[in-house]
C-alpha positions in Angstrom: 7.5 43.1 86.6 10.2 44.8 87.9 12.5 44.1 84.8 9.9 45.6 82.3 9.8 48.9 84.7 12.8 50.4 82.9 11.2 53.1 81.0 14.3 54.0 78.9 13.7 51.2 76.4 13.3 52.6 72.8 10.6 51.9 70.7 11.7 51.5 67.1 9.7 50.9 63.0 11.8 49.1 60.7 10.4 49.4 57.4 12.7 47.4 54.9 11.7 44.7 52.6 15.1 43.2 51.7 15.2 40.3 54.3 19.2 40.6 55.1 19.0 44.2 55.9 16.1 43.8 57.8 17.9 41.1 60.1 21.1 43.2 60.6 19.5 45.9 61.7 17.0 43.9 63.7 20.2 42.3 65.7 21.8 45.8 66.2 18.6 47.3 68.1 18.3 44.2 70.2 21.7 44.8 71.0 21.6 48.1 71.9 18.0 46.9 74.2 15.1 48.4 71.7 11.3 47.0 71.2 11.5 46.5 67.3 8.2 46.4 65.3 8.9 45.3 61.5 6.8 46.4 58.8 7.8 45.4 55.0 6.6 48.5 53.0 5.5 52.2 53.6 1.8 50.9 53.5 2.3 48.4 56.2 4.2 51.3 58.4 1.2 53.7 57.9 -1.1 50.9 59.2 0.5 50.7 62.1 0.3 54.6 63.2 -3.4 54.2 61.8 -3.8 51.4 64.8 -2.3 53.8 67.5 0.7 52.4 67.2 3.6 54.5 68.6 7.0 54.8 68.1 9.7 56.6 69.3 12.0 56.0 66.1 11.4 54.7 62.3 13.7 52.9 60.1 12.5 53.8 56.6 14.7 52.0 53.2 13.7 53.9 50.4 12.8 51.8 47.2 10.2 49.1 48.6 7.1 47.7 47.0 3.5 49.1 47.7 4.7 52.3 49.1 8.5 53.9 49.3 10.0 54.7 51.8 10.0 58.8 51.4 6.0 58.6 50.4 5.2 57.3 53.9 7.0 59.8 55.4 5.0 62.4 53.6 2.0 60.5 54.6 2.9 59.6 58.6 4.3 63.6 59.0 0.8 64.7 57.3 -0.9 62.3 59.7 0.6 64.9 62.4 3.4 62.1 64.0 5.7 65.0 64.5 7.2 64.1 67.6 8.2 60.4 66.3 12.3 60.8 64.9 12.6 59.4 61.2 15.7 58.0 59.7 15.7 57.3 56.4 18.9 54.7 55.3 19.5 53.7 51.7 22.4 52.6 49.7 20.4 54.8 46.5 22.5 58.1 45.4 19.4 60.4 45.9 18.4 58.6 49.2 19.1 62.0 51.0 17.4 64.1 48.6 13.6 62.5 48.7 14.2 61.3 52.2 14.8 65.1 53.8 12.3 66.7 50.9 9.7 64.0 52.5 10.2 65.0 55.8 12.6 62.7 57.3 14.9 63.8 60.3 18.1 62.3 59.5 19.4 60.4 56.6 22.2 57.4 57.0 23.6 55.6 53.8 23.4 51.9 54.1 25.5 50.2 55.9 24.6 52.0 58.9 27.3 51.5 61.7 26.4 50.4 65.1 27.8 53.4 66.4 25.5 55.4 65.0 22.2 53.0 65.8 23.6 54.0 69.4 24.1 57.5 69.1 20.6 58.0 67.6 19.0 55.5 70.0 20.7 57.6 73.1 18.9 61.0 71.5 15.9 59.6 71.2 15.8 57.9 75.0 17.3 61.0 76.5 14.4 63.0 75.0 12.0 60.5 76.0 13.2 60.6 79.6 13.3 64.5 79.6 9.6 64.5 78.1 7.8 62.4 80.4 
């Protein structure tokens, strides 16, 4: 019990449908010590917050079937998940564009570096800890 009494452990959404990303990115959270929940489309994510489910970070790829990326984003903000930070990552030219017009937090081109995983993952837990 005492291992699981951290508290600082980061709660992350990846929503990506491309297997290969999904893994990469998957590896680099559990690596940097983050509870990773996968979801394969926007639909899928927007279950998830209908369930209850929280998160404290979401991985959104853009161009996925059933629902994109930025179209859940416009959904989950509307579903007032406002303190929840959202990345949106895509290798797409207008990736930034509909990502930040959706309401997105950040925007990182694919590949995203580990480096950066960290230094979002150490904003988000610093946050957390501050909060509550």
């Amino acid at each position: 019990m005492a291992s699981k009494n951290q508290g600082s452990a980061a709660r992350a959404l990846v929503v990506e449908d491309i297997k290969v990303d999904c893994v990469v990115l998957l590896r680099m959270l559990h690596k940097l010590n983050c509870e990773a929940t996968v979801a394969h489309n926007g639909k899928e994510a927007i279950d998830l917050f209908l369930e209850g489910k929280t998160f404290d970070i979401v991985f959104f790829d853009k161009d996925m079937p059933v629902m994109t990326g930025p179209e859940a984003v416009t959904k989950i903000r509307a579903m007032g998940a406002t303190e929840v930070k959202i990345v949106g990552i895509s290798a797409d030219f207008g990736g930034m564009e509909a990502f930040m017009g959706a309401g997105a937090d950040v925007f990182v081109p694919k590949p995203m570096k580990l480096e950066t995983l960290e230094y979002m993952l150490q904003e988000v837990i610093g946050k957390k800890n501050q909060s509550g």
